[in-house]
N, CA, C and O atoms as a GROMACS GRO file, in nm:
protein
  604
    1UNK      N    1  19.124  18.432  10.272
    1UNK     CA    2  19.144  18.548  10.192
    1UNK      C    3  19.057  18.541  10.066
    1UNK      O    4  19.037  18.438  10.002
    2UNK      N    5  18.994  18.693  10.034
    2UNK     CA    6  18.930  18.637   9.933
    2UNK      C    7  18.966  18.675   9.806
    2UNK      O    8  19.022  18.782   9.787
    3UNK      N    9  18.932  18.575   9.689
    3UNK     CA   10  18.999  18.627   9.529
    3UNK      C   11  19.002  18.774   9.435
    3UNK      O   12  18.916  18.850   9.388
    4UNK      N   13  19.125  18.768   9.437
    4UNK     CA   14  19.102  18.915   9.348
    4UNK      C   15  19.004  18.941   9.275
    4UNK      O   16  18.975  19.060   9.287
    5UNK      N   17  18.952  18.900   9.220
    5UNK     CA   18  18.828  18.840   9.121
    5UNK      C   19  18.746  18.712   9.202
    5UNK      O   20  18.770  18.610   9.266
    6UNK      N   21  18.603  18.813   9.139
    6UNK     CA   22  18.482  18.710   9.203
    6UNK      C   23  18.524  18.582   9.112
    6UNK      O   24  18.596  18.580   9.012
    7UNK      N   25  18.470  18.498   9.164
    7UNK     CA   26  18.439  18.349   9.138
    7UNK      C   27  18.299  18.348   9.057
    7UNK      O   28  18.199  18.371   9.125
    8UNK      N   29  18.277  18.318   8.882
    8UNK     CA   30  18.169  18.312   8.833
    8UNK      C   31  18.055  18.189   8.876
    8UNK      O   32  17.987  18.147   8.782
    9UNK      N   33  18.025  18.120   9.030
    9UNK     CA   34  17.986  18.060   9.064
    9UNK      C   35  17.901  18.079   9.158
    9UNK      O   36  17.949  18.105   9.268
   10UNK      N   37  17.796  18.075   9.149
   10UNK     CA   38  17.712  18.181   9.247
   10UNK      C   39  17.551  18.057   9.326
   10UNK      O   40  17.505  17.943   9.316
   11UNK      N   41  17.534  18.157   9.380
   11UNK     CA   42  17.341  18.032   9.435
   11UNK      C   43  17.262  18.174   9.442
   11UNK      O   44  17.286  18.294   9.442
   12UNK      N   45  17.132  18.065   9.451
   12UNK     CA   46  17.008  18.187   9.454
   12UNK      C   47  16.920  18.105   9.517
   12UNK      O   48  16.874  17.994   9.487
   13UNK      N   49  16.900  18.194   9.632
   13UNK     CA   50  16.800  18.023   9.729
   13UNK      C   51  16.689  18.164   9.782
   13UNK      O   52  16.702  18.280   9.820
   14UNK      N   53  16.570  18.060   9.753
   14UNK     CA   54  16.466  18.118   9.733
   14UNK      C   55  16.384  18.080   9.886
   14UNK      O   56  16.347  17.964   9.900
   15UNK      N   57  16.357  18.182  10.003
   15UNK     CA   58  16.314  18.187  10.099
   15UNK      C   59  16.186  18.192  10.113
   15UNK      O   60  16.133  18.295  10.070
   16UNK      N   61  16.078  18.065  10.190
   16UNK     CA   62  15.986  18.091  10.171
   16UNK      C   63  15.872  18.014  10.304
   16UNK      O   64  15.920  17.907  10.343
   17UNK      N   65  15.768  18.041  10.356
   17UNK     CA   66  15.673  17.970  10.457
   17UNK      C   67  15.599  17.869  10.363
   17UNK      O   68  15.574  17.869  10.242
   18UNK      N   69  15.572  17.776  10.474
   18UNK     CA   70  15.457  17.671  10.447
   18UNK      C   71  15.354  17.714  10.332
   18UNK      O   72  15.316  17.643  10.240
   19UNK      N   73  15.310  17.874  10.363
   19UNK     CA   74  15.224  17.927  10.300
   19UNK      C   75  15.260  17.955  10.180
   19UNK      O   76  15.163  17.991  10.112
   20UNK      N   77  15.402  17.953  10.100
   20UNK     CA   78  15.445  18.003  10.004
   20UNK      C   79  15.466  18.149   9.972
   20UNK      O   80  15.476  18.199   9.860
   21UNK      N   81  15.472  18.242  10.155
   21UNK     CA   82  15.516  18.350  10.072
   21UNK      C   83  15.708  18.343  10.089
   21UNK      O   84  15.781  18.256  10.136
   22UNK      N   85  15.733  18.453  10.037
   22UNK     CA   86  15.851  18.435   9.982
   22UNK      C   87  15.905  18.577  10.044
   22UNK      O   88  15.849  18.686  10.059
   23UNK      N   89  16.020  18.536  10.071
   23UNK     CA   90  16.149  18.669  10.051
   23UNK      C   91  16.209  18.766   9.956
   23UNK      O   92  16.293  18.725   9.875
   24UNK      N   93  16.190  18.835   9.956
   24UNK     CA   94  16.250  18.902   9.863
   24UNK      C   95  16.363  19.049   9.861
   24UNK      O   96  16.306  19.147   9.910
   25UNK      N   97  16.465  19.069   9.828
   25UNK     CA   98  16.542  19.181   9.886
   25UNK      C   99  16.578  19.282   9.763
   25UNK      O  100  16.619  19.241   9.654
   26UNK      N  101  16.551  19.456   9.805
   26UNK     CA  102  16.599  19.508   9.693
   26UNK      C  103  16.762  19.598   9.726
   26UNK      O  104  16.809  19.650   9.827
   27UNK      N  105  16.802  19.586   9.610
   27UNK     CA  106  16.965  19.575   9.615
   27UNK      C  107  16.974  19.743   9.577
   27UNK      O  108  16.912  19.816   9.500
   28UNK      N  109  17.108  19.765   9.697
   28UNK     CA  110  17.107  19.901   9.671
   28UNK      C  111  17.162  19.934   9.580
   28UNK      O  112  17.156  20.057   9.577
   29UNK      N  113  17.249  19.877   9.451
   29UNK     CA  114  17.291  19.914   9.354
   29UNK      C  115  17.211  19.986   9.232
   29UNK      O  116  17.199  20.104   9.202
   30UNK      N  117  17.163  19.869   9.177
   30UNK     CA  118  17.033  19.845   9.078
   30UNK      C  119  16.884  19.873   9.140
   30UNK      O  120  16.786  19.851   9.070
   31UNK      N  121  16.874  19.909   9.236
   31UNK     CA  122  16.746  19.911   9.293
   31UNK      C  123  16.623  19.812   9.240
   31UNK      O  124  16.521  19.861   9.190
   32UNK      N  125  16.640  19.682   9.254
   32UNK     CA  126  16.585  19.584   9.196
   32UNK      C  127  16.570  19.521   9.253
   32UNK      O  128  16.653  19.519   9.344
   33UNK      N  129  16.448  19.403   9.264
   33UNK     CA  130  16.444  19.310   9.375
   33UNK      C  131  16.467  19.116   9.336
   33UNK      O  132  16.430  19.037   9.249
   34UNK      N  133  16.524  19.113   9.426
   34UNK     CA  134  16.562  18.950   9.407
   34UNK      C  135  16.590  18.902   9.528
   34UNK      O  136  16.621  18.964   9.630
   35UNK      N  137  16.572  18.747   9.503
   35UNK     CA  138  16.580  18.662   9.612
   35UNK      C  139  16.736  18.655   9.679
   35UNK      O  140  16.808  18.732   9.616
   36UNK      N  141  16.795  18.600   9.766
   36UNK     CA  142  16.911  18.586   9.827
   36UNK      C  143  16.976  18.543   9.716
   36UNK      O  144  16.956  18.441   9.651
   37UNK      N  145  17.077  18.653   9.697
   37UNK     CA  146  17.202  18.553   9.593
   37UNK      C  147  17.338  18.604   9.642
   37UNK      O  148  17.344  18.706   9.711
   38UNK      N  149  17.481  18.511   9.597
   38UNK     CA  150  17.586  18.545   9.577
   38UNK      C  151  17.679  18.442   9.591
   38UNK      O  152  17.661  18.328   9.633
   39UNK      N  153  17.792  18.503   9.544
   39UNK     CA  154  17.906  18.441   9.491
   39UNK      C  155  17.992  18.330   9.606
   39UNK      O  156  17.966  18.316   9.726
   40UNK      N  157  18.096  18.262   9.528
   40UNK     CA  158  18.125  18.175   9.627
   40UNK      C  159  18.278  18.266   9.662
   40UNK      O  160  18.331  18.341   9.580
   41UNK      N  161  18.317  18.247   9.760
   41UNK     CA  162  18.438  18.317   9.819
   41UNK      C  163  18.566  18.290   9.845
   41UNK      O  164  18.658  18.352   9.898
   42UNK      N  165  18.544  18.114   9.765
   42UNK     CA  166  18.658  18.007   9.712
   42UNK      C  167  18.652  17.889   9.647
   42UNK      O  168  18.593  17.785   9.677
   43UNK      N  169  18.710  17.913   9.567
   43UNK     CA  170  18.699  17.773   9.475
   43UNK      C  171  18.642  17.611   9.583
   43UNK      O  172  18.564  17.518   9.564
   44UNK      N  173  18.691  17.633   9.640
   44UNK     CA  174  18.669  17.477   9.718
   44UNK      C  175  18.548  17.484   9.826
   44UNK      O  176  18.526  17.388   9.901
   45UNK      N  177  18.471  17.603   9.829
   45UNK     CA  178  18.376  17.638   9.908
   45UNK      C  179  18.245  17.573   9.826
   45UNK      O  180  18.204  17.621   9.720
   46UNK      N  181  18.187  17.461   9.888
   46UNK     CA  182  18.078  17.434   9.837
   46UNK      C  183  17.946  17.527   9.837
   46UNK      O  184  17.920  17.610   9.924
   47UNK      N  185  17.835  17.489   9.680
   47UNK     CA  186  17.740  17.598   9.692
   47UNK      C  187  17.639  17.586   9.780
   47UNK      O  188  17.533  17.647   9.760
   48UNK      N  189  17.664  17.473   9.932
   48UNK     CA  190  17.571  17.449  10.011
   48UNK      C  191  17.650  17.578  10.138
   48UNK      O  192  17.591  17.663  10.206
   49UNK      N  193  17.740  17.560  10.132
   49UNK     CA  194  17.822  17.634  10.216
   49UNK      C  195  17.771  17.824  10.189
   49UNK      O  196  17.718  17.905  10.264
   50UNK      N  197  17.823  17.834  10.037
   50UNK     CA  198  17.781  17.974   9.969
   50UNK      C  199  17.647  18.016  10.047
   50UNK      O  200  17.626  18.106  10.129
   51UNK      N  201  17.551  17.903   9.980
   51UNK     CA  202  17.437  17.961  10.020
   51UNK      C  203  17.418  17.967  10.185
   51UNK      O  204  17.389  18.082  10.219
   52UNK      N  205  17.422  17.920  10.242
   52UNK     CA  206  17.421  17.879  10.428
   52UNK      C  207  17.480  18.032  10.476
   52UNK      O  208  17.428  18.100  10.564
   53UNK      N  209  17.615  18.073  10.388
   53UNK     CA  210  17.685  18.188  10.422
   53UNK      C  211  17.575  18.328  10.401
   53UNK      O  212  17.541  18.419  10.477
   54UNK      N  213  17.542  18.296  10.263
   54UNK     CA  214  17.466  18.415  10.190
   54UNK      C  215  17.344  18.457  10.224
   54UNK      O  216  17.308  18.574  10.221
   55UNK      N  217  17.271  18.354  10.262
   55UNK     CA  218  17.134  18.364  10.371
   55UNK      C  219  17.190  18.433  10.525
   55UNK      O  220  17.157  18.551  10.539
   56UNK      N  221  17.228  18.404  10.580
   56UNK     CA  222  17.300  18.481  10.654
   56UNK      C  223  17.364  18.589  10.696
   56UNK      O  224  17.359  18.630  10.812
   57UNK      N  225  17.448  18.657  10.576
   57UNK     CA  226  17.503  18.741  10.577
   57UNK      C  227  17.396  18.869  10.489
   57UNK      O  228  17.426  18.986  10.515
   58UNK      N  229  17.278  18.849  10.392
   58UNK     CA  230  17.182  18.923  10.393
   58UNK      C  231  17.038  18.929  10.423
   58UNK      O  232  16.946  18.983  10.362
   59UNK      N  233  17.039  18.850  10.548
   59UNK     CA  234  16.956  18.835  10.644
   59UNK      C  235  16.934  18.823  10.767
   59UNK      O  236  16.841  18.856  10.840
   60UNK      N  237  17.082  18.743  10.789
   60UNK     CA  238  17.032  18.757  10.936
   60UNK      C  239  16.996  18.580  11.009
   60UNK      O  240  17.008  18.523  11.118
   61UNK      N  241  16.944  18.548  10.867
   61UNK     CA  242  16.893  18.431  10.915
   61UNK      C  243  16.993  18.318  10.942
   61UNK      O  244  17.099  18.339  10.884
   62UNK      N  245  16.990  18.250  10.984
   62UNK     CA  246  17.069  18.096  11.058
   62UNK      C  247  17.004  18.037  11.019
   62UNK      O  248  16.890  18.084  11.019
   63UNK      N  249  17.022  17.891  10.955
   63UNK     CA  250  16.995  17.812  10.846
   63UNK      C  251  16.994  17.683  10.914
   63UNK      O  252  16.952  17.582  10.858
   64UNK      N  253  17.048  17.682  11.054
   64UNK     CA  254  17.053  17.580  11.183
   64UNK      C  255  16.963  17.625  11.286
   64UNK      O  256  16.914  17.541  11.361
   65UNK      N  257  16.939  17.725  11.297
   65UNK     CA  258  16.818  17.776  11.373
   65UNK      C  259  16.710  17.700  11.356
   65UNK      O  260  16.716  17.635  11.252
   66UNK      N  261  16.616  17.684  11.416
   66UNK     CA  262  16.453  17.588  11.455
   66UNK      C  263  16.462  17.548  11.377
   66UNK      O  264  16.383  17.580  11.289
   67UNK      N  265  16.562  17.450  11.348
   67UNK     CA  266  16.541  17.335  11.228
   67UNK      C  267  16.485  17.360  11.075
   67UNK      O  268  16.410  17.304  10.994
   68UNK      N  269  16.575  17.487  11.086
   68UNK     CA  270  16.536  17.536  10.895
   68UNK      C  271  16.678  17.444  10.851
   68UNK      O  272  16.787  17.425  10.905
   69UNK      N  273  16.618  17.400  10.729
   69UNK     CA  274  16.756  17.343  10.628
   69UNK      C  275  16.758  17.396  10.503
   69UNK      O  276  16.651  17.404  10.444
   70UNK      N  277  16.868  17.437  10.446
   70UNK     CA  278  16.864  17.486  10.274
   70UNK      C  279  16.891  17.345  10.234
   70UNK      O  280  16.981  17.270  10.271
   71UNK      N  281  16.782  17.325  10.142
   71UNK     CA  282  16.764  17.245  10.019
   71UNK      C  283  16.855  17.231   9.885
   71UNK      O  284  16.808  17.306   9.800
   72UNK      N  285  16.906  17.199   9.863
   72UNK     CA  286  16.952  17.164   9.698
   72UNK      C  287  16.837  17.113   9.583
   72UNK      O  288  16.800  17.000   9.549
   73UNK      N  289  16.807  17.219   9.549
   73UNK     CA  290  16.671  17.210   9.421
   73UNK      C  291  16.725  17.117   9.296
   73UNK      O  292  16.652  17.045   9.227
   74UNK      N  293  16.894  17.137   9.279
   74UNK     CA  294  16.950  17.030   9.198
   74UNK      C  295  16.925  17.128   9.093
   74UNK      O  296  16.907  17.038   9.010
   75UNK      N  297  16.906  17.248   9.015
   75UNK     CA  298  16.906  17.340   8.948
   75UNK      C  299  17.016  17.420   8.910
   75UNK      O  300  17.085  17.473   8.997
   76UNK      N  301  17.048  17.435   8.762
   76UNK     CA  302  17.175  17.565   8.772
   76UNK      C  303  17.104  17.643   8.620
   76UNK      O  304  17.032  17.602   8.528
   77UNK      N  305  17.164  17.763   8.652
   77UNK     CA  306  17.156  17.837   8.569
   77UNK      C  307  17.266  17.942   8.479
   77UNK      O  308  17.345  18.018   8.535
   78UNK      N  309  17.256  17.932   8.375
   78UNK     CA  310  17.425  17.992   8.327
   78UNK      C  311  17.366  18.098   8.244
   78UNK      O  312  17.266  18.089   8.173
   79UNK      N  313  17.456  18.223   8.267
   79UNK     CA  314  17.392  18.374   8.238
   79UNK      C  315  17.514  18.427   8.161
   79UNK      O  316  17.628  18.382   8.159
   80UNK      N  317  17.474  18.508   8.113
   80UNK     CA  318  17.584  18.616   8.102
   80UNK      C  319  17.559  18.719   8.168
   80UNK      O  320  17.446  18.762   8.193
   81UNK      N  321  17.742  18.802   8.226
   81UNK     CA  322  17.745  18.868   8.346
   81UNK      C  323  17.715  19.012   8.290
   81UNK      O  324  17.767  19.057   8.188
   82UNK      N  325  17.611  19.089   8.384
   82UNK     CA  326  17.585  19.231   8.319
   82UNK      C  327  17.724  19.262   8.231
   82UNK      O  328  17.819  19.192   8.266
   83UNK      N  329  17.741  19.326   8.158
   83UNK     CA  330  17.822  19.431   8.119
   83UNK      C  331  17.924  19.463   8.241
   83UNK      O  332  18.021  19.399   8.281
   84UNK      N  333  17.848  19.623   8.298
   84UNK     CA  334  17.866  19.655   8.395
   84UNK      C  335  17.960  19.620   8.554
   84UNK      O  336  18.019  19.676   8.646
   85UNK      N  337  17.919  19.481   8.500
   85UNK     CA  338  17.986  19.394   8.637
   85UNK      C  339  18.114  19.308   8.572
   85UNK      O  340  18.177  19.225   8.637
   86UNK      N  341  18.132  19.331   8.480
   86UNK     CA  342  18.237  19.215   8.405
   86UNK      C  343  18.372  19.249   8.482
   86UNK      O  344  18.455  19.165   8.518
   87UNK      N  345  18.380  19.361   8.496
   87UNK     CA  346  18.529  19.408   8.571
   87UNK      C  347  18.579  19.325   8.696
   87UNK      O  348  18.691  19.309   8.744
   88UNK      N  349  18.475  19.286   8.725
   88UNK     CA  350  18.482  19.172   8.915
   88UNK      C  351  18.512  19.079   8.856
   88UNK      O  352  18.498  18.987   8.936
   89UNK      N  353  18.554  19.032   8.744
   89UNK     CA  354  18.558  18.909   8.718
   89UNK      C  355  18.719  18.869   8.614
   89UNK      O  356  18.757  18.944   8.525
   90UNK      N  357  18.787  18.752   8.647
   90UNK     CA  358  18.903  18.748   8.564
   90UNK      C  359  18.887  18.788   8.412
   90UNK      O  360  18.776  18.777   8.358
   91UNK      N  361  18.992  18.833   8.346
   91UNK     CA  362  18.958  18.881   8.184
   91UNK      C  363  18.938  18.752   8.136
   91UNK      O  364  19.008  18.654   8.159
   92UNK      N  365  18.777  18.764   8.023
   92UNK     CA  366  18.779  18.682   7.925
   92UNK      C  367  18.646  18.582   8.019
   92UNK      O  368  18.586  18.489   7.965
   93UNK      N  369  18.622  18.620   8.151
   93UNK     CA  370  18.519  18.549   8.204
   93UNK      C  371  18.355  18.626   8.161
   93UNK      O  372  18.345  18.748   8.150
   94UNK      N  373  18.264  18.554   8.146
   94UNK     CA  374  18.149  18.641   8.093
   94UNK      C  375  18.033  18.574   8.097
   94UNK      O  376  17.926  18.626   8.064
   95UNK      N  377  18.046  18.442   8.140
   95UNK     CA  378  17.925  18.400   8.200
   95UNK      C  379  17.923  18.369   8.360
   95UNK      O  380  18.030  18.380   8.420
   96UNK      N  381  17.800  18.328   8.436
   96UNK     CA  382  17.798  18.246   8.574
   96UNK      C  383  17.675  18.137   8.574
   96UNK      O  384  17.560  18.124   8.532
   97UNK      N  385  17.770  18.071   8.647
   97UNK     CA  386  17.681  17.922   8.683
   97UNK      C  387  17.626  17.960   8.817
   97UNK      O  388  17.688  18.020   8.904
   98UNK      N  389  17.464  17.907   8.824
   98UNK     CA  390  17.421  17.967   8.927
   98UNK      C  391  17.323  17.854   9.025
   98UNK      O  392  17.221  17.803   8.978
   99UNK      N  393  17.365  17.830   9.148
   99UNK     CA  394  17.254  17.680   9.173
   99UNK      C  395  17.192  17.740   9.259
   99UNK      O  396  17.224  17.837   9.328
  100UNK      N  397  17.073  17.659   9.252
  100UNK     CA  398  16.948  17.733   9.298
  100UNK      C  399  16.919  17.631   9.459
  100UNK      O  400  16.962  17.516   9.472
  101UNK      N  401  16.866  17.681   9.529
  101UNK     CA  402  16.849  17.620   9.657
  101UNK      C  403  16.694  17.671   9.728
  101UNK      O  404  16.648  17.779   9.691
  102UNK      N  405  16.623  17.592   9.822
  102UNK     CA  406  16.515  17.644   9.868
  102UNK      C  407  16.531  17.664   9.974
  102UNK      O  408  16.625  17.591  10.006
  103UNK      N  409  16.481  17.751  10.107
  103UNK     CA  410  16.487  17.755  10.255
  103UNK      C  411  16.337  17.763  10.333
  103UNK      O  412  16.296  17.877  10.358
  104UNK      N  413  16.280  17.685  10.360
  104UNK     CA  414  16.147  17.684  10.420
  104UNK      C  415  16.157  17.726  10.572
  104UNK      O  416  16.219  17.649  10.645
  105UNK      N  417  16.105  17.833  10.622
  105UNK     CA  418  16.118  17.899  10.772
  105UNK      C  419  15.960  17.868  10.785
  105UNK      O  420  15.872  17.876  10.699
  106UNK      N  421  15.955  17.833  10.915
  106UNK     CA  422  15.758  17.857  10.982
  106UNK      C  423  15.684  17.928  10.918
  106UNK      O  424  15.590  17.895  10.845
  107UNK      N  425  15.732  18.046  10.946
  107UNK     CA  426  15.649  18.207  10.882
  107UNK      C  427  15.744  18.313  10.864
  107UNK      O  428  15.860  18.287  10.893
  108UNK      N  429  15.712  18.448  10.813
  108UNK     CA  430  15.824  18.526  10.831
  108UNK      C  431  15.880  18.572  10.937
  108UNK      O  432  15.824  18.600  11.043
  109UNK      N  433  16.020  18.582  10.903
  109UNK     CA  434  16.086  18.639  11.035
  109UNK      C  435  16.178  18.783  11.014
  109UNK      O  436  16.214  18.838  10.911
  110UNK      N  437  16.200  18.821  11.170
  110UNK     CA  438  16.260  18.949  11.123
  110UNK      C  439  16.355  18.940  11.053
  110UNK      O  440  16.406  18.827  11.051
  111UNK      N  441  16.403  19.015  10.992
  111UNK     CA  442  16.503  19.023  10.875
  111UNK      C  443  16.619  19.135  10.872
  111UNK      O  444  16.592  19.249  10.834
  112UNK      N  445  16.745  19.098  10.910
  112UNK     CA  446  16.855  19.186  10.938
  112UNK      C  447  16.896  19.276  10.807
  112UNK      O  448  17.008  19.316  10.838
  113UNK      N  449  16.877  19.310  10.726
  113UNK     CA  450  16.998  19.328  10.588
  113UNK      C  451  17.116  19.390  10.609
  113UNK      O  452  17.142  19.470  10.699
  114UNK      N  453  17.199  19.343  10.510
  114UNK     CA  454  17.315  19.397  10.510
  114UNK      C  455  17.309  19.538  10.501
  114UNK      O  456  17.194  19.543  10.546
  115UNK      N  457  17.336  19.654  10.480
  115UNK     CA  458  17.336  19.760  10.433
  115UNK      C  459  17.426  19.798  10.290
  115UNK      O  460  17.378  19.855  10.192
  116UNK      N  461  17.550  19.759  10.303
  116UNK     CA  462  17.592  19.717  10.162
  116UNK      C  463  17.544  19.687  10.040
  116UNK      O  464  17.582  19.714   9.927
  117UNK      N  465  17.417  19.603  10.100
  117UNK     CA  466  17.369  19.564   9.959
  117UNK      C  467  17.211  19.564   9.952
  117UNK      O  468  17.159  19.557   9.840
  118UNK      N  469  17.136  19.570  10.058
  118UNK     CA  470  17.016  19.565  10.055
  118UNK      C  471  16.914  19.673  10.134
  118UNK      O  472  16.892  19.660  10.255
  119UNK      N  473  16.859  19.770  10.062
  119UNK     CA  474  16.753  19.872  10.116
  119UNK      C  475  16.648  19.840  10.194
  119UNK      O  476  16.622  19.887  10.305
  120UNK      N  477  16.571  19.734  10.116
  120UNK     CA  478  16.434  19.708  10.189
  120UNK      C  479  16.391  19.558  10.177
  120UNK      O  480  16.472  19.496  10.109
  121UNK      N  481  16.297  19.489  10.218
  121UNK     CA  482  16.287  19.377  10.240
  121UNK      C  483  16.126  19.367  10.237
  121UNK      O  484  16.066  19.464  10.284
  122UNK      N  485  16.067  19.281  10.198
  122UNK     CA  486  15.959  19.221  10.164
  122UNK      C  487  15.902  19.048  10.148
  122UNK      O  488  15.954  18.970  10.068
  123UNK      N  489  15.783  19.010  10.243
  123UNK     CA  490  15.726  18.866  10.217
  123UNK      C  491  15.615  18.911  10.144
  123UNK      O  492  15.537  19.000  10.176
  124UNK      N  493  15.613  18.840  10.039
  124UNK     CA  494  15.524  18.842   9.931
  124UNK      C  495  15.509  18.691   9.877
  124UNK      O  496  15.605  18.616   9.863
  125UNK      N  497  15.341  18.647   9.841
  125UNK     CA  498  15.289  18.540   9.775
  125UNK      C  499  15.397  18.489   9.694
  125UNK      O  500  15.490  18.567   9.676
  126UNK      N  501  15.405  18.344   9.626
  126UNK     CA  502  15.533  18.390   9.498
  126UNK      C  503  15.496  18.408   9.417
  126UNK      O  504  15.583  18.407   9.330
  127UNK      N  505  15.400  18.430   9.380
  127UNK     CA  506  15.371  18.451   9.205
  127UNK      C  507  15.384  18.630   9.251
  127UNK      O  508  15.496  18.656   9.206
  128UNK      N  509  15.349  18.717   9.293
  128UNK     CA  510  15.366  18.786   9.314
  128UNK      C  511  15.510  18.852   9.308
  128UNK      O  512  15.538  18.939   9.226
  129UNK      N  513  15.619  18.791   9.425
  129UNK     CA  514  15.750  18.772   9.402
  129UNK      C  515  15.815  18.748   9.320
  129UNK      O  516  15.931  18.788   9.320
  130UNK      N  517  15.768  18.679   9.226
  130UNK     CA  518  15.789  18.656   9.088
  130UNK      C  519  15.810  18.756   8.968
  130UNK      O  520  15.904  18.764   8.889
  131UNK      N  521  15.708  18.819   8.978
  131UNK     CA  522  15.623  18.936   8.875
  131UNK      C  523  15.733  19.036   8.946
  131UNK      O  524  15.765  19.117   8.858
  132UNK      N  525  15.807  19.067   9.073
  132UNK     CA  526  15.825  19.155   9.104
  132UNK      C  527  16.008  19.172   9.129
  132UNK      O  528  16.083  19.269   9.137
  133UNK      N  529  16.027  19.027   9.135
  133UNK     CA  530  16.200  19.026   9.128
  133UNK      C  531  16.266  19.049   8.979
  133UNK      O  532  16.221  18.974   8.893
  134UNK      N  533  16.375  19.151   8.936
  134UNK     CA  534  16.424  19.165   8.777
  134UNK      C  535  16.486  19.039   8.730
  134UNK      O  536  16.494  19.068   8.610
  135UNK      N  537  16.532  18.927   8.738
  135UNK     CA  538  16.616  18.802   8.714
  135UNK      C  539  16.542  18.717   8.662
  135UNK      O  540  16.454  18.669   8.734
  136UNK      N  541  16.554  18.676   8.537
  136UNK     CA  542  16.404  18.580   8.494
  136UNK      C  543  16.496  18.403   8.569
  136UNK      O  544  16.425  18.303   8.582
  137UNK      N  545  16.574  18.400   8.589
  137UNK     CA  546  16.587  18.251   8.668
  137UNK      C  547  16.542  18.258   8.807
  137UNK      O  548  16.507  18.157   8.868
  138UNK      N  549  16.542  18.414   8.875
  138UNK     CA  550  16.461  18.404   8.982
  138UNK      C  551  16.355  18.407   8.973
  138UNK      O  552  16.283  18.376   9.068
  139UNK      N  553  16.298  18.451   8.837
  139UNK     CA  554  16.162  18.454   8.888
  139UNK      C  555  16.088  18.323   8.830
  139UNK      O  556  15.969  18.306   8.856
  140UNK      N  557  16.169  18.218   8.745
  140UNK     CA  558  16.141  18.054   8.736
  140UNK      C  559  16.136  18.024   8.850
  140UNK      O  560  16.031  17.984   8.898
  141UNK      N  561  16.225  18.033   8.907
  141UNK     CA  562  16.246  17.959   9.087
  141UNK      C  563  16.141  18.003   9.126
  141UNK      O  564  16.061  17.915   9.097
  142UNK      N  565  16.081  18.094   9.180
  142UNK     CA  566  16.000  18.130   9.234
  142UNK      C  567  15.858  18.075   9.194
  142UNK      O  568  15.762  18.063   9.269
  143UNK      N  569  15.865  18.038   9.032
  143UNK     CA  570  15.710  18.023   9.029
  143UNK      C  571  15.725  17.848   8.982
  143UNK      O  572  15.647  17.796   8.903
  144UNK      N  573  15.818  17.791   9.034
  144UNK     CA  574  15.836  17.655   9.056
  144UNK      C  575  15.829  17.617   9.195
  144UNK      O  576  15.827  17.496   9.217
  145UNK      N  577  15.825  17.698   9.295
  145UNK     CA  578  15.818  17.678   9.456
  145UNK      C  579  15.695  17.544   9.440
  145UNK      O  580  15.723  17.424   9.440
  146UNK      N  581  15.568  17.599   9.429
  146UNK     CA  582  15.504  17.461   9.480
  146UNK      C  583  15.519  17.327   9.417
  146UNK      O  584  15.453  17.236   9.468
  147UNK      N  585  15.615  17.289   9.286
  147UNK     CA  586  15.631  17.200   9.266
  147UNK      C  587  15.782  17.130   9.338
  147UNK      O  588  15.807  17.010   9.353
  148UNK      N  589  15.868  17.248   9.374
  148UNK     CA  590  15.978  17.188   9.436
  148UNK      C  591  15.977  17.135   9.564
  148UNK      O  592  16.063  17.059   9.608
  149UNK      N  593  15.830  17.197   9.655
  149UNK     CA  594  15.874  17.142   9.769
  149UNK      C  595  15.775  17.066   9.748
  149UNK      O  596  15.733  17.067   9.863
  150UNK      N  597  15.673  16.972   9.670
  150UNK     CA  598  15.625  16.871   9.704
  150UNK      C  599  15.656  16.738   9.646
  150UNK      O  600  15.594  16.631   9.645
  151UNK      N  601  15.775  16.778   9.596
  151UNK     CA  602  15.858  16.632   9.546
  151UNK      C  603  15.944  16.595   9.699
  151UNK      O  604  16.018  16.496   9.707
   0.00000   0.00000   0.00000
């Protein structure tokens, strides 16, 4: 069952090829583009789990499929929650902790979206992806890609 209130605990895992292009999804709310994100759906739900779920559920993609694995970048980020959105959240909550994760696929693949939440879909270079997602921790992640995956 899930909490009356979101959980201020969230991931943002940044999808991307050998080549470094990248995923990117625009949200039908805000009409804005960003990498895979969202919330966890229980306290005891790890953010390897979140993310495994969240790649999935606005994509399509399987994270066990041809031997893709989500990464733990070991990254968090703590925000304050739009305005706007504060209502999803218990009174008196107003920030989110956010861990960041990587997913390396072959090349691009087709891409399911949710409809709920996502219009259109795009692989783009990352610096590009960068310049073009609204979230400035996504768009760090993004223009940290080639140093994260060659550690």
């Amino acid at each position: 069952m899930e909490p009356v209130f979101k959980i201020p605990q969230s991931v943002l895992v940044v999808i991307y090829t050998p080549k470094l292009y990248t995923l990117i999804l625009k949200r039908i709310d805000m009409q804005t583009w960003q990498s895979v994100t969202g919330s966890k759906n229980f306290l005891d739900e790890t953010y390897h789990q979140t993310a495994a779920r969240e790649v999935f559920e606005e994509t399509g993609i399987n994270d066990k499929q041809n031997g893709f694995r989500i990464d733990d970048w070991y990254l968090e980020n703590i925000y304050d929650i739009y305005p706007h959105y504060l209502h999803r959240y218990e009174p008196g909550v107003y920030q989110n902790t956010e861990h960041v994760f990587g997913l390396q696929i072959a090349q691009p693949v087709p891409v399911i979206l949710r409809p709920a939440e996502h219009t259109h879909h795009q692989w783009l270079p990352y610096q590009e992806a960068a310049q073009t997602v609204s979230s400035a921790s996504n768009s760090e992640a993004l223009l940290m890609l080639p140093r994260m995956i060659s550690t």
